[in-house]
C-alpha positions in Angstrom: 5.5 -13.6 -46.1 2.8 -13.9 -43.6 4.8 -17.0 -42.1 8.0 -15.2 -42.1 6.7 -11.9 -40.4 4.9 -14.7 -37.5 8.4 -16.4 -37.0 10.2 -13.5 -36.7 7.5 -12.0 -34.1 7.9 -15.3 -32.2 11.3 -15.3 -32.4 11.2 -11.5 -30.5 9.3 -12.9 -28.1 11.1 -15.7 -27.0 14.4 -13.5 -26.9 12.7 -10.7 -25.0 11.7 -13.0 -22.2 15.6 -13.5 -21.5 16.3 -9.6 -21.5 15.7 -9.1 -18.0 15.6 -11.4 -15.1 13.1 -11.3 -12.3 15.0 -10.0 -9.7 16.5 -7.2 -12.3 13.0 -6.3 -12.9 11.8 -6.3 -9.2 15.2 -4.0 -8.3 13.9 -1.4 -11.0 10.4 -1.5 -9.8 11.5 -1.3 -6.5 13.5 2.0 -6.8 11.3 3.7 -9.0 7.8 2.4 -9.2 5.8 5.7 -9.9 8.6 8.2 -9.5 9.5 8.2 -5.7 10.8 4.7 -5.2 9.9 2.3 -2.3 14.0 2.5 -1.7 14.1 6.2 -0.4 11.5 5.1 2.5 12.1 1.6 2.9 16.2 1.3 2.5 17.8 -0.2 -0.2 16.8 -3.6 0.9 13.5 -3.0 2.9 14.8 -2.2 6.3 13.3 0.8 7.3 14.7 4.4 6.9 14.0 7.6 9.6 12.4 9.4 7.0 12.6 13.1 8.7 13.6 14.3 12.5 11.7 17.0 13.9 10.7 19.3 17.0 7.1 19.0 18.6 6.4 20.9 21.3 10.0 20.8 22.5 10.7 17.4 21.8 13.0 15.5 19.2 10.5 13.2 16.9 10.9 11.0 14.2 9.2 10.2 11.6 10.0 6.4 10.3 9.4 3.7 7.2 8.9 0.5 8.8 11.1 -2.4 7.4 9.4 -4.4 4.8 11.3 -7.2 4.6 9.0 -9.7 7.3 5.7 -8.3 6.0 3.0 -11.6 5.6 2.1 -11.2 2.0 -1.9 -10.3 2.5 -0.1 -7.6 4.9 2.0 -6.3 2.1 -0.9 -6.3 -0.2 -3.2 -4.2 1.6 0.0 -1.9 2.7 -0.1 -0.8 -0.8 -3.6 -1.2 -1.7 -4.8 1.3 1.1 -3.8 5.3 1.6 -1.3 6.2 3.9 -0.8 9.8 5.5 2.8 10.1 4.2 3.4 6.9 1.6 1.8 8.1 -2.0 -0.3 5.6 -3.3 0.9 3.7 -6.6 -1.7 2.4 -8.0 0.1 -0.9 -8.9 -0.6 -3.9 -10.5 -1.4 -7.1 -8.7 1.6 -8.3 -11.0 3.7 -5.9 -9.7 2.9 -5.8 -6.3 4.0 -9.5 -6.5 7.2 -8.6 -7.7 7.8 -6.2 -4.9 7.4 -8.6 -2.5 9.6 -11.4 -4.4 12.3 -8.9 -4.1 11.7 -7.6 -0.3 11.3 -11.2 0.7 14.6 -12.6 -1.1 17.2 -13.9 0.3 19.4 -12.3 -2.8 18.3 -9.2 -1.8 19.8 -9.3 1.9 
């Protein structure tokens, strides 16, 4: 019984790992990673979004998301490893961070 039950956990396993590719998993991640996703700052693919236009003291401003997509990768790591006035902090994995950056950086995603 005990070999059937380890087969059958093995076989889960092996099956799971097909469920999802990379880049479906780094999509998901990417629009929702702790509840507001990178996606409504950053653009669907990383570009850079006006986040908000505004008045200061008479004059039009505008508050931006910087593209994403040319980032260095120790730049994109300690963009989200640091606090931002505006960006929320995720609290993400090193794993996941490395996804993030798989996906902004592809050339499937442009």
């Amino acid at each position: 019984m005990k070999f059937f039950a380890c087969m059958l956990l093995c076989l889960s396993s092996l099956l799971a790992e097909d469920f999802i590719t990379k880049m479906e998993y780094a999509k998901m991640l990417y629009s929702n990673p702790r509840g507001i996703g990178c996606n409504q700052c950053h653009g669907e693919k990383g570009e850079g979004l006006v986040i908000a236009r505004y008045k200061e003291k008479g004059k039009q401003k505008e508050l931006k998301a910087p593209a994403i997509t040319n980032f260095t990768k120790e730049n994109f790591f300690k963009a989200l490893d640091k606090s931002h006035s505006v960006m929320p902090k995720y609290f993400l994995t090193k794993n996941e961070i490395e996804i993030l950056y798989f996906y902004v950086t592809s050339e499937v995603n442009r």
